[in-house]
C-alpha positions as CSV (number, residue, x, y, z in Angstrom):
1,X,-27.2,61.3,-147.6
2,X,-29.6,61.8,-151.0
3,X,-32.4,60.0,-151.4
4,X,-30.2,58.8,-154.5
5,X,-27.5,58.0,-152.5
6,X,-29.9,56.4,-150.3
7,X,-31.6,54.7,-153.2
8,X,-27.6,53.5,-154.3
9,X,-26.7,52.1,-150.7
10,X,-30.4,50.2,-150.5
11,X,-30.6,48.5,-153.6
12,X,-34.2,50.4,-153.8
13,X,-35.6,52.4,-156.7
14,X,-35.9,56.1,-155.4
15,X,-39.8,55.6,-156.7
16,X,-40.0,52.6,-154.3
17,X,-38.4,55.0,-151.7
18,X,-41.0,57.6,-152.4
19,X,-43.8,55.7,-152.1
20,X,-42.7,54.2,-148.8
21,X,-42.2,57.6,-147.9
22,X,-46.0,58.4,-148.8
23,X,-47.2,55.1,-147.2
24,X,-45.6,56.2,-144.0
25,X,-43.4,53.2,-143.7
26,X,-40.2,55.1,-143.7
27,X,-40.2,58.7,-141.8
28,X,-39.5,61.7,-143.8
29,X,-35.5,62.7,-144.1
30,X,-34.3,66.3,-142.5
31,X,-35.4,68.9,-144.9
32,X,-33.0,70.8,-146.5
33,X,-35.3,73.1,-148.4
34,X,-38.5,72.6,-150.5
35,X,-37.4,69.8,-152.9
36,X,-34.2,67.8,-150.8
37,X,-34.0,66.7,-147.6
38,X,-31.3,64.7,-145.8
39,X,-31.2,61.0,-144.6
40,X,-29.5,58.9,-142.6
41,X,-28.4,55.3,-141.3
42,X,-31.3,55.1,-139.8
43,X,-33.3,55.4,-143.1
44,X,-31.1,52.5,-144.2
45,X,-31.7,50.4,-141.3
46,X,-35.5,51.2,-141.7
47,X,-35.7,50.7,-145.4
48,X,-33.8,47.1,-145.3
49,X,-36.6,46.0,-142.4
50,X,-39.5,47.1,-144.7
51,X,-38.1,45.4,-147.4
52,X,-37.5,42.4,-145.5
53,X,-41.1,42.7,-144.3
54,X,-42.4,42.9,-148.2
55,X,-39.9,41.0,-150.4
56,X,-39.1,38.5,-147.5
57,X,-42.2,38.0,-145.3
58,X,-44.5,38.9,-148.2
59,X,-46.2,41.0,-146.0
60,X,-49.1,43.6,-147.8
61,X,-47.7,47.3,-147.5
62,X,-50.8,48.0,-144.7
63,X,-49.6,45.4,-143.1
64,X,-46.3,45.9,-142.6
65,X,-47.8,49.9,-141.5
66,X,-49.4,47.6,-138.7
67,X,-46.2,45.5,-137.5
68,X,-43.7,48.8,-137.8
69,X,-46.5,50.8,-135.5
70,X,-46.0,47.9,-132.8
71,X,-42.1,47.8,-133.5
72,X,-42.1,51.8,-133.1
73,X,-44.4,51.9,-130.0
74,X,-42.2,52.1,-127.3
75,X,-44.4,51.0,-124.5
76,X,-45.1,47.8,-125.7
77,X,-42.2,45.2,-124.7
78,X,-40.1,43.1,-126.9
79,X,-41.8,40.5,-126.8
80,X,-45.0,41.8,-128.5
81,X,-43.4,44.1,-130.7
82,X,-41.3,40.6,-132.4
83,X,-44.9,38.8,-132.2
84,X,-46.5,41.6,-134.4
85,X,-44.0,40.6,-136.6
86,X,-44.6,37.4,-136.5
87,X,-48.3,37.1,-136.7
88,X,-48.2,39.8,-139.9
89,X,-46.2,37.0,-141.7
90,X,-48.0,33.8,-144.1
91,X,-49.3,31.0,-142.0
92,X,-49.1,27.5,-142.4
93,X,-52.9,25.6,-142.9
94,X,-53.9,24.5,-139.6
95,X,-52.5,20.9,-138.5
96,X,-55.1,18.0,-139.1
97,X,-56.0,17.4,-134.9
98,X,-57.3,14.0,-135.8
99,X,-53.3,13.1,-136.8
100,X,-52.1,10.5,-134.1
101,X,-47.9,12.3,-135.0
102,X,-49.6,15.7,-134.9
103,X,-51.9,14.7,-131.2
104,X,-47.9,13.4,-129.9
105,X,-46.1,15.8,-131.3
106,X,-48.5,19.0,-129.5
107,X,-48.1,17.0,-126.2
108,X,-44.2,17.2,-126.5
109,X,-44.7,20.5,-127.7
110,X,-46.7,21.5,-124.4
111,X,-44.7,19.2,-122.2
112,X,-41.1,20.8,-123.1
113,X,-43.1,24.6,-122.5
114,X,-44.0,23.6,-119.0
115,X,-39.9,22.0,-118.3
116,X,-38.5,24.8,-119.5
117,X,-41.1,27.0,-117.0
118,X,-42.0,29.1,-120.3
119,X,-45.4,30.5,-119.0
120,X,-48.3,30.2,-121.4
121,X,-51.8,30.0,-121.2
122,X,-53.2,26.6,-122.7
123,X,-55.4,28.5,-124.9
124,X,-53.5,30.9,-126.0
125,X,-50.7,28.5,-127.1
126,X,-52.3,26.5,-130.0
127,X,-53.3,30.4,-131.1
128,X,-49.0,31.5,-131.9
129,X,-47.8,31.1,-135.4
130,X,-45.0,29.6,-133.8
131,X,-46.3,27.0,-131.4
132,X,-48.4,25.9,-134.7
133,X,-44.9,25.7,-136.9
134,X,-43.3,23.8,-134.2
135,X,-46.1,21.4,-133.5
136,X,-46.0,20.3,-137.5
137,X,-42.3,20.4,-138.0
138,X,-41.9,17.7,-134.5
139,X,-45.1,15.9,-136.4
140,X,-43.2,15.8,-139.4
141,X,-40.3,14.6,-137.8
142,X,-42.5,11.7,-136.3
143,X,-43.4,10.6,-139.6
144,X,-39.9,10.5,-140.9
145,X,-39.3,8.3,-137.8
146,X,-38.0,11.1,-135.4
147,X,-39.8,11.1,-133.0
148,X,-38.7,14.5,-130.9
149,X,-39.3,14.4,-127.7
150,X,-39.6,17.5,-124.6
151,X,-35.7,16.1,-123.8
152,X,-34.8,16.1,-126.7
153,X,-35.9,19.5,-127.8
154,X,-34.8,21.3,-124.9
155,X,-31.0,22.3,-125.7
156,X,-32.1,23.9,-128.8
157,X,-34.6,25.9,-126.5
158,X,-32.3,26.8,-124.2
């Protein structure tokens, strides 16, 4: 396909497309001669992630450079490549430590990690976007009288 065509099937200006093409976000189409060159699904599959990165995750343009350079490095496992991802996006403002639902809810946190044999390191742990999201969603839970416990949390993990 075009890049108009392109443009058409992504819902993205052919500018936008351009200057993702210049930012190296999105790898140059097959040339066809000087001025055209061909793309494929794969463009659109590309395109619709960086947009999701940008629009979505309201990621900066160098960053989302950084997270597709982990995502297109093929020795790295899946793992890191999704945690790139993930560390790229907003965070939430650190929990308050000194919060008796927040101290409760981290030790539930940790405790349903080591039932479900999840190996992390206890330092590394408070460090993950994730970990940090789900230690302040079970505190706010807590303080809505919901208090989530390592039993009750594992299903979902599962």
């Amino acid at each position: 396909m075009r890049l108009a065509e392109l443009s058409e099937r992504s819902g993205v200006s052919t500018a936008t497309i351009k200057y993702y093409l210049r930012e190296g976000l999105l790898p140059p189409g097959c040339r066809v001669n000087a001025t055209t060159a061909d793309y494929d699904e794969e463009h659109l599959r590309r395109l619709r992630l960086v947009r999701a990165l940008i629009q979505v995750g309201g990621i900066p343009v160098s960053r989302a450079r950084e997270v597709l350079s982990h995502i297109d490095d093929d020795s790295l496992g899946r793992t890191i490549r999704l945690g790139a991802a993930l560390w790229a996006l907003p965070q939430d403002p650190e929990p308050d430590e000194e919060d008796p639902d927040v101290v409760a809810a981290r030790a539930e946190v940790d405790r349903l990690l080591e039932t479900l044999g999840w190996e992390t390191s206890r330092e590394m742990a408070p460090l993950s976007p994730v970990h940090r999201s789900l230690v302040v969603a079970v505190a706010a839970l807590r303080r809505l009288g919901y208090p989530w416990d390592a039993e009750l949390m594992a299903p979902y993990a599962r």
